[in-house]
Backbone as CSV, one residue per row, in Angstrom:
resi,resn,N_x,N_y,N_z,CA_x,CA_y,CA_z,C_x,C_y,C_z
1,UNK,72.151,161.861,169.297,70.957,161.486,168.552,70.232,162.781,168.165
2,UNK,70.160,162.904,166.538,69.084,164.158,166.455,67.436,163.971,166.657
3,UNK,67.006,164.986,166.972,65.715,165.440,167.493,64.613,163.883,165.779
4,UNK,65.051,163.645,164.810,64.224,162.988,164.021,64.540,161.478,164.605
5,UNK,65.211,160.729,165.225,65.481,159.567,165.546,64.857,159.766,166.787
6,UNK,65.081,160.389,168.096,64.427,160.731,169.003,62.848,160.176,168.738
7,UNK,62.528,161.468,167.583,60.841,160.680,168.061,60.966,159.225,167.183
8,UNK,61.385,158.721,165.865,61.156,157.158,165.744,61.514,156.665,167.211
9,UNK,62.244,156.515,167.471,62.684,155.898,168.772,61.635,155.873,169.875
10,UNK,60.615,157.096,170.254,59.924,157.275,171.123,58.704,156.689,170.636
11,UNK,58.329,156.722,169.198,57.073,155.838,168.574,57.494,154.206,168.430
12,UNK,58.470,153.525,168.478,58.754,152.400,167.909,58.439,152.157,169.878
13,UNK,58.966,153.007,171.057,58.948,152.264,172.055,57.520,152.362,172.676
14,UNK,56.304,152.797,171.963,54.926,153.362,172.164,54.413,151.979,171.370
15,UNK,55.155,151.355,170.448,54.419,150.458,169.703,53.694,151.214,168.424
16,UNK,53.785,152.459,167.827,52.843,153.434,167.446,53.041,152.265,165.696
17,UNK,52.091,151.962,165.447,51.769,151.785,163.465,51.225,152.731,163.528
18,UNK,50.953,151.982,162.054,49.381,152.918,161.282,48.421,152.359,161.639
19,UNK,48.072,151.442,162.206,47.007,151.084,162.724,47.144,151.599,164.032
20,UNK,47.951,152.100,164.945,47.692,151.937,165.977,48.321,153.745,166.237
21,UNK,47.771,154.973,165.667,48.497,156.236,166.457,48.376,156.737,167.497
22,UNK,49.152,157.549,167.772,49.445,158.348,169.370,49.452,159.782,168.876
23,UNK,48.839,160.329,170.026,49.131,161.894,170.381,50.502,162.541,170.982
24,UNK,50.572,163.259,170.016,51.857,164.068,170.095,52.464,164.245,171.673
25,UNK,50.929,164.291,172.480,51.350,164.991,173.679,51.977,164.084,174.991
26,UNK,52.371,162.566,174.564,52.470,161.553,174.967,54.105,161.752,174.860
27,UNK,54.192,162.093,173.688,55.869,162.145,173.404,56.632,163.070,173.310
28,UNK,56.072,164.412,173.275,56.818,165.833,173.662,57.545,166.194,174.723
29,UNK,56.420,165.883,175.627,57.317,165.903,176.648,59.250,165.328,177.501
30,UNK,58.517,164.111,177.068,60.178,163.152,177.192,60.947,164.024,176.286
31,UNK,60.713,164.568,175.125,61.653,165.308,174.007,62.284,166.379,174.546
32,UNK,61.393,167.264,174.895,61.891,168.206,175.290,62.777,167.974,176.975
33,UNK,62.187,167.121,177.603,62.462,167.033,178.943,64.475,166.376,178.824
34,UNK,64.680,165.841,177.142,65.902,165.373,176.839,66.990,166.499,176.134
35,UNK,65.843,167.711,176.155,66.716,168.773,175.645,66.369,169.095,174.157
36,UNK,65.589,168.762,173.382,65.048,169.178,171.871,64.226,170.718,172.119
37,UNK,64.599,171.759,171.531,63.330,172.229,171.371,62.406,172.284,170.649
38,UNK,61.063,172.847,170.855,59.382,172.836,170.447,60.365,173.090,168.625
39,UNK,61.134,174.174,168.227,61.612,174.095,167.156,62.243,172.733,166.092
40,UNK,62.956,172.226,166.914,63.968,171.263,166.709,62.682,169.924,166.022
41,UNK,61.909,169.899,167.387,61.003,168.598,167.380,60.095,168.592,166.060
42,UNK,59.383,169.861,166.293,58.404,170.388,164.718,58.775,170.540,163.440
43,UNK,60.658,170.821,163.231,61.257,170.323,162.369,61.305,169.261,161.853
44,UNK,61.343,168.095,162.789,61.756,167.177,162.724,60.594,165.945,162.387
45,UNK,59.338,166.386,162.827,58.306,166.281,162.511,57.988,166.011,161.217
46,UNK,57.872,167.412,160.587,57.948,167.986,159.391,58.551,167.114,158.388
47,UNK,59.995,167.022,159.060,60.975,166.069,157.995,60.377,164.554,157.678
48,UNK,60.111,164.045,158.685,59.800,162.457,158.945,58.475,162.831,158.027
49,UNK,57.548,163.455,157.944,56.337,163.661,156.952,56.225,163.804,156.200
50,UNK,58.135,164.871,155.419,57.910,164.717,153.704,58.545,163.425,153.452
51,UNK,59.235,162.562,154.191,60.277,161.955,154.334,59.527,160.684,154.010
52,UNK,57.516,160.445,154.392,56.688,159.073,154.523,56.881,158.672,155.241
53,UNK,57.147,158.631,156.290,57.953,157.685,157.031,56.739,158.027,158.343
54,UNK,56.031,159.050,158.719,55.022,159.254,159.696,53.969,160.260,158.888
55,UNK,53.009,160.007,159.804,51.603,160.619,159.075,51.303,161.440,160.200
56,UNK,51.135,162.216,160.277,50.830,163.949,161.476,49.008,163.769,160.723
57,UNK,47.999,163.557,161.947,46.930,163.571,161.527,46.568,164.434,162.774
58,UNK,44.871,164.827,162.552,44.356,165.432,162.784,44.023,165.478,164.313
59,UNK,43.911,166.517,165.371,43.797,166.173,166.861,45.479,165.852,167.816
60,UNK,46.337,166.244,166.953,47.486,165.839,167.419,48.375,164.763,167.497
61,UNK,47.676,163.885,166.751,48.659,162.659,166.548,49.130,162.262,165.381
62,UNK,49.914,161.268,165.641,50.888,160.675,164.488,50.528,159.484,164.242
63,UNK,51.081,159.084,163.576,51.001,157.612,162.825,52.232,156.948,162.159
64,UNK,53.240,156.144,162.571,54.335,155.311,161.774,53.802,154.991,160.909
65,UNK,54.394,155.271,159.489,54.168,155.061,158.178,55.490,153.728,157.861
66,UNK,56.678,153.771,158.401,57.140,152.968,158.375,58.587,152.829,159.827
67,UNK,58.843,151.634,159.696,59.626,151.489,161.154,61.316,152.037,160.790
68,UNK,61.454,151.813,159.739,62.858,152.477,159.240,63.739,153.510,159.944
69,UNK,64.693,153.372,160.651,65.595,154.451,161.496,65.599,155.320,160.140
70,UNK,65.613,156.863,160.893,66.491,157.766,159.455,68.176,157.123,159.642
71,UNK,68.062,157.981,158.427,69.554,158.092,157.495,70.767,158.722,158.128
C-alpha cells in the first residue's frame, strides 16, 4: 500500500468528511509507526490536495473532500 491510500484508509477509519476534520497529528503517527516517511506522507498529502480529494486546512488538519480510494 502506498503512503496516499494509507492516509484515505486512516481518514475513512477516523470517519473524517468535510464536515467532520481531524488533525494531522492523530494520523502521523500510525504512518510513520507503519514505515512511511515525514517525506513520503507530505508527498502524499500534497498529492491527495491537488488530486481534491482532501482539504489540508489551517492548525493541522484535514478534511475528506471525497471517499474515493486513489488510482
Amino acid at each position: 500500500m502506498d503512503a496516499t491510500d494509507a492516509i484515505m484508509q486512516q481518514l475513512r477509519e477516523r470517519d473524517v468528511t468535510a464536515d467532520k476534520p481531524i488533525n494531522l497529528y492523530e494520523i502521523g503517527p500510525t504512518l510513520v509507526g507503519a514505515g512511511y516517511s515525514e517525506g513520503e506522507i507530505v508527498n502524499a498529502l500534497f498529492y491527495l490536495q491537488s488530486m481534491k480529494r482532501i482539504e489540508l486546512m489551517d492548525g493541522n488538519r484535514v478534511r475528506l473532500i471525497t471517499s474515493q480510494t486513489s488510482q
